[in-house]
Each structure stands twice: as structure tokens, then as C-alpha cells.
C-alpha positions as CSV (number, residue, x, y, z in Angstrom):
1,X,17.0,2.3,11.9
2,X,13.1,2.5,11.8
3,X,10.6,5.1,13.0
4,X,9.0,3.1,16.3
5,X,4.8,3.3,14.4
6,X,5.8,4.4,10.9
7,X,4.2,8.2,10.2
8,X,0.6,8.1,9.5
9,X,-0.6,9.5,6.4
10,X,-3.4,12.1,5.8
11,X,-4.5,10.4,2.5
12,X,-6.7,13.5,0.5
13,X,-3.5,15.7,0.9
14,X,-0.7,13.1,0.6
15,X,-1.8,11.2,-2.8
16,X,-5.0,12.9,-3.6
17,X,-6.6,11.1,-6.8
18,X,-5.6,7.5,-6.8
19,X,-5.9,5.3,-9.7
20,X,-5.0,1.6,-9.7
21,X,-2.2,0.8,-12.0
22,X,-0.7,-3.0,-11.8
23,X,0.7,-5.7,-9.5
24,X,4.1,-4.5,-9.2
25,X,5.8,-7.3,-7.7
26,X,4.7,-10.4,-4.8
27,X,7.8,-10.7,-2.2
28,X,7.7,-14.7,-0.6
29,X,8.9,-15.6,2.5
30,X,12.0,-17.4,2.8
31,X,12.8,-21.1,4.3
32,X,14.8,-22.2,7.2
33,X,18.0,-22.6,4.5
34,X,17.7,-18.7,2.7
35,X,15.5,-20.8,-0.3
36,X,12.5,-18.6,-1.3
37,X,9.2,-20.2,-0.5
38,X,6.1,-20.2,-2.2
39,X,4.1,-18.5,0.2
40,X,3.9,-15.0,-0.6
41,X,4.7,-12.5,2.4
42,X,3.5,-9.4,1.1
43,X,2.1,-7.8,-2.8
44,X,3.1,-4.5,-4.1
45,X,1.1,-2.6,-6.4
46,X,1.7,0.6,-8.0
47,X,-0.8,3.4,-8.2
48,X,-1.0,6.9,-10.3
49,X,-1.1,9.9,-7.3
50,X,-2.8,12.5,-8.5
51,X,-1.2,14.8,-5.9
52,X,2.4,13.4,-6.1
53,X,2.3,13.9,-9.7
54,X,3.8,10.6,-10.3
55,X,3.2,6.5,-9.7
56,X,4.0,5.4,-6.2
57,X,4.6,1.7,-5.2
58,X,2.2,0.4,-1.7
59,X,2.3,-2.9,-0.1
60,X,-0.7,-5.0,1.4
61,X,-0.3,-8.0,3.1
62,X,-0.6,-11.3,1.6
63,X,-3.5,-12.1,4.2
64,X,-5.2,-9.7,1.8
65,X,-6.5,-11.5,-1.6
66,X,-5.2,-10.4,-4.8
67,X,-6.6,-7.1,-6.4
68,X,-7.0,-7.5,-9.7
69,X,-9.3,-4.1,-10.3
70,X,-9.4,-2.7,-13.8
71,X,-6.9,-0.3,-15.1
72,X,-8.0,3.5,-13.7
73,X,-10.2,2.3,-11.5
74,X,-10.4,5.0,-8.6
75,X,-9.3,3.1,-5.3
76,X,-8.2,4.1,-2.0
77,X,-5.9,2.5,0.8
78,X,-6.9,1.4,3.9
79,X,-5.0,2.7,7.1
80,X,-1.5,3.6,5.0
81,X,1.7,4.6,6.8
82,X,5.0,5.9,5.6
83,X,8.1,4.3,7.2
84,X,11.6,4.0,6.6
85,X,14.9,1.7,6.5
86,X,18.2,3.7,6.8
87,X,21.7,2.4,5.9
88,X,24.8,3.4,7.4
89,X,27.4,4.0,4.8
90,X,30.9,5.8,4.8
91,X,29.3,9.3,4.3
92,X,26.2,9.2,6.1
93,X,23.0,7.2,5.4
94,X,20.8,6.0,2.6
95,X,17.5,6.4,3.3
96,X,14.8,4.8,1.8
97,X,10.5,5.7,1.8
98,X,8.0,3.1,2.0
99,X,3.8,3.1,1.9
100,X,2.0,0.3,3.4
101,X,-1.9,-0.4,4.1
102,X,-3.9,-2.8,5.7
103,X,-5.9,-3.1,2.4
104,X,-6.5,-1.2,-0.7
105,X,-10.1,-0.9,-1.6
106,X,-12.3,0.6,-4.7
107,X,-13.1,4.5,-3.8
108,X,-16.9,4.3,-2.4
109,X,-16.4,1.0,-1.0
110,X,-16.3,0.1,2.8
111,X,-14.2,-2.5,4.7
112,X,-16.3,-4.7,7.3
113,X,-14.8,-6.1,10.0
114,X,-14.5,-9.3,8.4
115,X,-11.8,-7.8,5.5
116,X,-14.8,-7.8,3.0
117,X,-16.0,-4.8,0.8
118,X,-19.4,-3.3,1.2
119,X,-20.8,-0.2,-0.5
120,X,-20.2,2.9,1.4
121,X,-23.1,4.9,2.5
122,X,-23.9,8.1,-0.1
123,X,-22.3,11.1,1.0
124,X,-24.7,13.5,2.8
125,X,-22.7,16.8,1.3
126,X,-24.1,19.1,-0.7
């Protein structure tokens, strides 16, 4: 079972602070026969959440190039949604929590239309 969009996340409130940790793990499409493939289907990196308290795990799609930012660096996701896969099991469900983004992004950085980062605007806030 799978929520039909995925719930859409209001990013300040949900994780607050983010700071980018490591690569977590790359998950490859799989062949015709079950083999894994080389071509990588999806990356998932782990970040510190400031508001959870605690690392969380997000994937980006492979059609995104590697981030390899610096350890700390302050970073923000791009369009991230919370969804679900449920098991049925003797006693109920299992549920399991997942985050996905389009992208993930240095904090003050803007995506173009072309996937590319530019340099947000400065804030007009005083």
C-alpha cells in the first residue's frame, strides 16, 4: 500500500537546520534475469536535521549527479515528499517512512530549469 502523491513536506518546520553528512548507499537497477546492473537507479544520502534531533536518510534520483559537498555544509532539498510502503503481516502492518527530492542543493543556491545551481538572490528581510 502507497499514499496516491506521497505527503508533501513543509521543509523549515519538518527538518529545520540541515547539514550534509555522507553518501549513504547507491541502489542499481536490476536486469531482465534479477542480476544487479551497473546503472544506478537512485543515491541516498544521510543528513543531520536540526529539528528532528537526529540523521535522516533522503533519496535523489540518479539523473541527479553525485553530491559530493563538504562535511556540515548547510544544504537544502529540492521539492521533498514523505511516502510510505506498508506490509501486511499476521498482526497488522509494518510500516515504513521514506524522504525523497528532486535534488538536494547547497542552502543559498538556486536550481535553474536546466537542473544547474545558481546563487540565490540576497534576502530582502530585515
Amino acid at each position: 500500500m502507497r499514499l496516491a502523491q506521497g505527503i508533501v513536506i513543509d521543509k523549515e518546520k519538518t527538518f529545520g537546520l540541515l547539514k550534509f553528512s555522507a553518501l549513504r548507499r547507491e541502489v542499481f537497477l536490476q536486469n531482465e534475469d534479477g542480476t544487479v546492473s551497473s546503472e544506478v537507479k537512485e543515491r541516498t544520502y544521510d543528513l543531520k536535521s536540526r529539528e528532528q534531533g537526529r540523521m535522516i536518510q533522503v533519496s535523489i534520483p540518479a539523473s541527479v549527479p553525485l553530491k559530493e559537498f563538504d562535511y556540515n555544509a548547510e544544504v537544502e532539498l529540492i521539492n521533498p515528499v514523505a511516502d510510505t510502503v506498508a506490509n501486511a503481516t499476521f498482526r497488522g502492518a509494518d510500516v515504513d517512512w521514506y524522504i525523497k527530492a528532486d535534488d538536494l542543493v547547497l542552502k543559498g543556491k538556486a536550481v535553474t530549469s536546466g537542473g544547474n545551481a545558481t546563487k540565490a538572490a540576497p534576502s530582502k528581510d530585515k
